[in-house]
C-alpha positions as CSV (number, residue, x, y, z in Angstrom):
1,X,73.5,88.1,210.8
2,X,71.0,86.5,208.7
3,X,68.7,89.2,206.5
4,X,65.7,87.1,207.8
5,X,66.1,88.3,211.5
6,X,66.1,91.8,210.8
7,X,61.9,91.5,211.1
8,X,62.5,90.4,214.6
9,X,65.0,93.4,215.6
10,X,62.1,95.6,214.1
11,X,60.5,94.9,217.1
12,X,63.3,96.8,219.2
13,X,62.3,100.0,217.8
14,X,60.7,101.3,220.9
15,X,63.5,101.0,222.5
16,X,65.2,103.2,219.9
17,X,62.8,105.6,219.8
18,X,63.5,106.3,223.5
19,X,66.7,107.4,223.0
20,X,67.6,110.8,220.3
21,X,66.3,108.7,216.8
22,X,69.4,109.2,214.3
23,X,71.7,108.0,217.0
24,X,70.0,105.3,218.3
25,X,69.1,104.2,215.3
26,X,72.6,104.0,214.2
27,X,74.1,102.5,217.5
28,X,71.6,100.2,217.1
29,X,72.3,99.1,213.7
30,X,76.0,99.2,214.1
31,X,76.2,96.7,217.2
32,X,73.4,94.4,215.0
33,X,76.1,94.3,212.6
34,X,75.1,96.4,210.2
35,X,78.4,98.0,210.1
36,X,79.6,95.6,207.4
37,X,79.5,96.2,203.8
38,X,76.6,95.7,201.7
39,X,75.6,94.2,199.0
40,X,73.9,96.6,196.5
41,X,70.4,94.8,197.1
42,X,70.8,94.1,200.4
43,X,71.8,97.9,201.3
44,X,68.7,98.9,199.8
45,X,66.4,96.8,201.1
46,X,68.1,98.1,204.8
47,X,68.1,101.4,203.5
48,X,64.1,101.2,202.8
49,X,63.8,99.6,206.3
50,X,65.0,101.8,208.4
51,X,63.4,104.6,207.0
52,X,60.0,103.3,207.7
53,X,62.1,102.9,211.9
54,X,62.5,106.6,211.7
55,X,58.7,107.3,210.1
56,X,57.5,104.8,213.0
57,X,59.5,106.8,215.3
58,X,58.5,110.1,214.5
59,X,54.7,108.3,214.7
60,X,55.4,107.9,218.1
61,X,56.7,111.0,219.2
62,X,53.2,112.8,217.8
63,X,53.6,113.4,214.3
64,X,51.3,110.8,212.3
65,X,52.6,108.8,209.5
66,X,50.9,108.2,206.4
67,X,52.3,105.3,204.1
68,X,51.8,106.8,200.5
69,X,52.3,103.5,197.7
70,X,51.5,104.5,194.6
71,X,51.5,101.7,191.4
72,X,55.3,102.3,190.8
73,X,57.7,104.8,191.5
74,X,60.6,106.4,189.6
75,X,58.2,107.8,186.7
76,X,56.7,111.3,185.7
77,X,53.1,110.0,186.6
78,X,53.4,108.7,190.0
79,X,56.0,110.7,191.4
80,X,53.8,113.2,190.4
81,X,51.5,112.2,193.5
82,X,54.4,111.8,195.6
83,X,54.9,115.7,195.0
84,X,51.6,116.3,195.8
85,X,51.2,114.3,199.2
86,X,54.2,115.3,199.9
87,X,53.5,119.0,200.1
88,X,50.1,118.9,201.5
89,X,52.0,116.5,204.8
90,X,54.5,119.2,205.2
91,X,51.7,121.9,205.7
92,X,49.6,119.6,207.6
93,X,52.6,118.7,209.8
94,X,52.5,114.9,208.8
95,X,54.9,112.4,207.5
96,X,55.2,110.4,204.8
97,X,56.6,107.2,204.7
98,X,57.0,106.4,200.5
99,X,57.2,103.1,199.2
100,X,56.6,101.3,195.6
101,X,56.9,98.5,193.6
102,X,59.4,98.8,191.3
103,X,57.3,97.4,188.3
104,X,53.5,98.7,187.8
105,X,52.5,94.7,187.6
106,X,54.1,93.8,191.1
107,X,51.3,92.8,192.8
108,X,52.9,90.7,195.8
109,X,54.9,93.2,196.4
110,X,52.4,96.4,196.7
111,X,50.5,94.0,198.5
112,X,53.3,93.6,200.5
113,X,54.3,96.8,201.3
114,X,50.4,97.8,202.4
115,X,50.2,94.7,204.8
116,X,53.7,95.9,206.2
117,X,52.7,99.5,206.6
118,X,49.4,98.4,208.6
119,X,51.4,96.0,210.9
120,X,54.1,98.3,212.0
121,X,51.2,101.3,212.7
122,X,51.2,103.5,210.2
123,X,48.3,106.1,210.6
124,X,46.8,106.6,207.2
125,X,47.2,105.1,204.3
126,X,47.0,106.4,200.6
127,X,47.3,103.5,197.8
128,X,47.1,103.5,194.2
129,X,46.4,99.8,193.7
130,X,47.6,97.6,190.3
131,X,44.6,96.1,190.7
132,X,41.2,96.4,192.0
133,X,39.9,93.3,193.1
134,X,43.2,91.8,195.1
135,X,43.2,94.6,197.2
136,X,39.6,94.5,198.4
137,X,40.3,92.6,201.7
138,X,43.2,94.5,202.8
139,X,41.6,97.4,202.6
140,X,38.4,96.1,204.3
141,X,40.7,95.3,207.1
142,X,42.6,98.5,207.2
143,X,39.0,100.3,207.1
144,X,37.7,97.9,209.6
145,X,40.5,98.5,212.0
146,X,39.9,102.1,211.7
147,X,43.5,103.3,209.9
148,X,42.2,106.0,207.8
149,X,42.4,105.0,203.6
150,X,42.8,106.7,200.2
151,X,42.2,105.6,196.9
152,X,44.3,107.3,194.3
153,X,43.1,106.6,190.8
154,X,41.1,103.1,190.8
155,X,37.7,102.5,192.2
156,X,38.2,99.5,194.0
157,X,34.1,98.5,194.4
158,X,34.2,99.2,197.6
159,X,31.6,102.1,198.5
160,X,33.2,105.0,200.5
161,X,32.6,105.4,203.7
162,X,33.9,107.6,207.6
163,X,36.9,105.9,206.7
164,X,37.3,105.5,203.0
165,X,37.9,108.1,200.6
166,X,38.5,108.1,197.1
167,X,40.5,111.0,194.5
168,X,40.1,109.5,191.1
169,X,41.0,110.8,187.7
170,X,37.9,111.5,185.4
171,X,38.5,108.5,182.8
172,X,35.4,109.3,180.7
173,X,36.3,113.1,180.0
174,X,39.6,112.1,179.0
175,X,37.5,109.4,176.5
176,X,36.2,111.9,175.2
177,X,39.3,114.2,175.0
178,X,41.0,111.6,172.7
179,X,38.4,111.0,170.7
180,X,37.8,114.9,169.7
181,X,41.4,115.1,169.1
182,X,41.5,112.0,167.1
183,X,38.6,113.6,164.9
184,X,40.4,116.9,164.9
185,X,43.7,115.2,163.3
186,X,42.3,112.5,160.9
187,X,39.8,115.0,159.9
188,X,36.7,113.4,161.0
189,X,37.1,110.2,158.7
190,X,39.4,107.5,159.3
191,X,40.9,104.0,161.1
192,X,42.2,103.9,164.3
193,X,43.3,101.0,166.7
194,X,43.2,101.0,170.6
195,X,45.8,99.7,172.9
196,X,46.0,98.9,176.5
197,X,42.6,98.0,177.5
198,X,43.9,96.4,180.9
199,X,41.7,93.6,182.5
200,X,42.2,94.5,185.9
201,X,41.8,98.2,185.9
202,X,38.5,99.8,185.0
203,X,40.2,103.3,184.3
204,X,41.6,101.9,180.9
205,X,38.3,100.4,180.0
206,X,36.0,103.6,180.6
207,X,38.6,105.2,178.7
208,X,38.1,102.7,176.0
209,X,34.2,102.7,176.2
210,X,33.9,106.6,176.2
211,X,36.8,107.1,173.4
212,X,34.3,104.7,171.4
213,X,31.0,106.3,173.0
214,X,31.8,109.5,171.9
215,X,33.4,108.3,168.1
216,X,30.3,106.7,167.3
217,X,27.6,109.7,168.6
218,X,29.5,112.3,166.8
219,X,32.3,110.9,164.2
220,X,30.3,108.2,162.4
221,X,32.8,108.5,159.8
222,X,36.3,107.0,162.0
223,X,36.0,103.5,162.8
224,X,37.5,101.8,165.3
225,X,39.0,98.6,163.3
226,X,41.4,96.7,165.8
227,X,41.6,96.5,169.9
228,X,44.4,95.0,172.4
229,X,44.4,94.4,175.8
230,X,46.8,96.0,177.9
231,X,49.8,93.9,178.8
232,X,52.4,94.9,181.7
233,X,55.2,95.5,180.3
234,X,56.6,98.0,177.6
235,X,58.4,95.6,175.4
236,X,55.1,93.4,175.6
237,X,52.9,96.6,174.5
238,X,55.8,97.3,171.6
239,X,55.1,93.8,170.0
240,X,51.6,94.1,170.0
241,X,51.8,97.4,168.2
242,X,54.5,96.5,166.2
243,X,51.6,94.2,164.9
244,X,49.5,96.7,164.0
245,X,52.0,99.2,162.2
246,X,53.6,96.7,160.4
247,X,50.6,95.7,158.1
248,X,50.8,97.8,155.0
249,X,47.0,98.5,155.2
250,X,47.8,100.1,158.7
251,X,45.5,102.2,160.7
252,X,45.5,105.9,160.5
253,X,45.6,106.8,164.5
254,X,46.5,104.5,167.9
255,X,45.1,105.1,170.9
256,X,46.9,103.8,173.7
257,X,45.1,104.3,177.2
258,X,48.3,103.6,179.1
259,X,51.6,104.8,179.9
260,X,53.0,101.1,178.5
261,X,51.1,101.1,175.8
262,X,51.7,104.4,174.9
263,X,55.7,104.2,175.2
264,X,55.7,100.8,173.5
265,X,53.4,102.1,170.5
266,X,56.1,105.0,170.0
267,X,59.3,102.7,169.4
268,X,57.3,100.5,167.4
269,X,56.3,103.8,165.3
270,X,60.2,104.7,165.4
271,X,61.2,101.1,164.8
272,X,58.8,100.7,161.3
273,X,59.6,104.6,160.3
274,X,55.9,105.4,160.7
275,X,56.1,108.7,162.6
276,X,54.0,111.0,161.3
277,X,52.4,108.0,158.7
278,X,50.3,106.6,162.5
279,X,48.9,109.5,164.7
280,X,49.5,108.6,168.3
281,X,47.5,109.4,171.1
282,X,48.6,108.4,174.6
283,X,48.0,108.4,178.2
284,X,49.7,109.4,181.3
285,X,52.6,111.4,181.3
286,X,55.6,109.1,181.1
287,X,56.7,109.9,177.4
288,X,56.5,113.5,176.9
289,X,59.4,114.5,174.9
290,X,58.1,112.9,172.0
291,X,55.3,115.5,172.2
292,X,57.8,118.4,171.3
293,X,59.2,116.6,168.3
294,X,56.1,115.2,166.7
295,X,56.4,111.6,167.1
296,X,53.4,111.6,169.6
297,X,50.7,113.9,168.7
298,X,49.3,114.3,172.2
299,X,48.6,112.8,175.7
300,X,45.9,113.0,177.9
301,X,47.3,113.9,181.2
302,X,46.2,112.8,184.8
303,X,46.8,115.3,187.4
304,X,48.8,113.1,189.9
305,X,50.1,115.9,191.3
306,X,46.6,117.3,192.7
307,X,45.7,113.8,193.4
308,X,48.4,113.3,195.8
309,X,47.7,116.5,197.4
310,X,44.0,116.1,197.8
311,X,44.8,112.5,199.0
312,X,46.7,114.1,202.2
313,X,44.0,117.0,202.7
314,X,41.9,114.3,203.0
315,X,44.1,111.9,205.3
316,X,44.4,115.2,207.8
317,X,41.0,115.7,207.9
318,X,40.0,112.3,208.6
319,X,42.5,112.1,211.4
320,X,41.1,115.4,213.1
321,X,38.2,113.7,213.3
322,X,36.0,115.5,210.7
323,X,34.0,114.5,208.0
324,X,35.6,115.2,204.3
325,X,35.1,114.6,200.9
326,X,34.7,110.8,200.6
327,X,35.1,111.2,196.9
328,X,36.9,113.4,194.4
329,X,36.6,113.6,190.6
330,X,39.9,115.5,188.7
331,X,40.0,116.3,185.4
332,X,42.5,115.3,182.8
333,X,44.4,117.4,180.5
334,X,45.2,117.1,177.0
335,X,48.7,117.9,175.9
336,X,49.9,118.8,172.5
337,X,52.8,120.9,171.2
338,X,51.2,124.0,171.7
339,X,50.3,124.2,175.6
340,X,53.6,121.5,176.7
341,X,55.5,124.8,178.2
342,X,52.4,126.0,179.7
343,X,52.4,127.1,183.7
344,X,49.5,124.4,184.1
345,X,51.2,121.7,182.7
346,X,54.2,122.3,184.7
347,X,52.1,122.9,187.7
348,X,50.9,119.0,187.0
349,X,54.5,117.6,186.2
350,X,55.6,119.2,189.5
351,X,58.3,116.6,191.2
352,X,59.8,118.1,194.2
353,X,58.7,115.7,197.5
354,X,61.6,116.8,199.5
355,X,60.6,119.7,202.0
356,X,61.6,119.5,205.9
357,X,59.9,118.2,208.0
């Protein structure tokens, strides 16, 4: 049977939700021929399917789902939320039905995934766009519709409202995080370059312009001599900062205001044999290791993890029909050598999502 039908047997799933769900689901499957081997794509994409059938059942037997689609999934920072959502539905007694592009510049496909969720009749939803502006209608017409919505970590320009909330991360304290520690390390005088200034994300730019705010008031003395936008990929961000360490008149500190950009500037530093010569700063826990060793001096970290969590606590309120927070502020940590084993960071970098439901 042809993969492009399987949208039309979606539309049997009442009909398995009448019956006990595992089973049905399965006999279902089986007699759709399903009972043939996959290919590896294939058997994922059917895989990912039919666990949004059992969310939509479970929906329909009483317990609400919430679609939860983060930027990407499979990394520290965003499975971080998934953690954090996914503790706060098991308390609450909600589901979560967790789905991501699997690149951060994927846009069709988060788009995707959101339009899905809202046709099949998901109950909430919580999204952490990869960009603002694309996303503004769909969420108009979630919001409109009345399917409760959270933002996770982008203000998309759209004010909050009964039906929109927002948990962002505090991009201009974690600015000004990197810029103290970049004084602190270069000793108040010095050259630095910034990387990842993303065009389509305003976290990465108040970053930038509170990094430089902050340089400027109270560091006269560094200078911020070179700045890149962000590109999407790591290799891409690697080239670009293999650019800037290669010079032999090279800058004293990067700061890189991304995940990307903060991988890809530490394996150019490792590539050149500048480690230690370049002071990196980076954002958003994906490279951490590095942070033990030395090759990364520091990161500033979001707190997914509480995101995610206040995400839900909002989602359950909204669908009890009371009136919470329509936005929340968190505040980022720095990491460094000395606090990396600490029980707050670990708190942050929490990853279990899997509790019964």
């Amino acid at each position: 049977m042809r993969w492009e039908s399987f949208s039309a047997r979606m539309r049997m799933e009442k009909k398995i939700c009448s019956q006990d769900t595992m089973r049905g689901l399965a006999d279902h499957l089986f007699h759709q021929g399903f009972h043939r081997p996959f290919a590896p794509g294939r058997a994922s994409r059917v895989v990912l399917q039919c666990l949004l059938l059992l969310s939509l059942a479970a929906c329909r037997r009483g317990q609400p789902v919430i679609a939860v689609v983060p930027r990407t999934a499979g990394n520290t920072l965003w499975e971080g939320e998934h953690a954090g959502a996914a503790l706060a539905a098991h308390e609450k007694g909600l589901r979560v039905y967790y789905q991501a592009p699997t690149r951060e510049d994927d846009l069709s496909s988060q788009l995707g995934i959101i339009e899905r969720a809202l046709d099949r009749g998901c109950n909430g939803i919580i999204l952490s766009p990869v960009e603002a502006l694309p996303f503004r209608t769909t969420i108009r017409r979630a919001v409109d519709s009345g399917v409760p919505t959270v933002i996770v970590g982008t203000d998309l320009g759209i004010p909050p409202g009964k039906k929109l909330a927002y948990v962002l991360n505090n991009e201009e304290a974690g600015g000004e995080l990197a810029a103290r520690r970049v004084a602190r390390i270069l000793g108040g005088k010095g050259t630095i370059a910034i990387v990842g200034i993303s065009s389509q994300l305003t976290s990465t730019a108040t970053r930038a312009r509170s990094l430089e705010t902050v340089l400027a008031k109270e560091f006269p003395d560094i200078h911020v001599i070179d700045r890149r936008l962000g590109l999407p990929t790591v290799p891409q961000e690697q080239q670009v900062a293999e650019e800037l360490v290669s010079k032999d008149d090279h800058v004293n500190a990067i700061v890189a205001l991304s995940e990307a950009s903060t991988r890809g500037a530490y394996y150019a530093l490792v590539e050149f044999n500048r480690i230690g010569q370049i002071k990196l700063i980076g954002f958003d826990q994906d490279l951490l290791e590095p942070v033990r060793s030395g090759g990364i001096d520091s990161v500033i970290l979001q707190n997914t993890y509480e995101m995610g969590r206040r995400a839900m606590g909002i989602m359950d309120e909204q669908l009890r029909g009371k009136s919470p927070e329509q936005q929340v502020s968190l505040e980022p940590l720095l990491l460094t050598r000395d606090n990396i084993d600490s029980s707050q960071v670990r708190q942050m970098l929490t990853l279990v999502w899997w509790y019964d439901q």
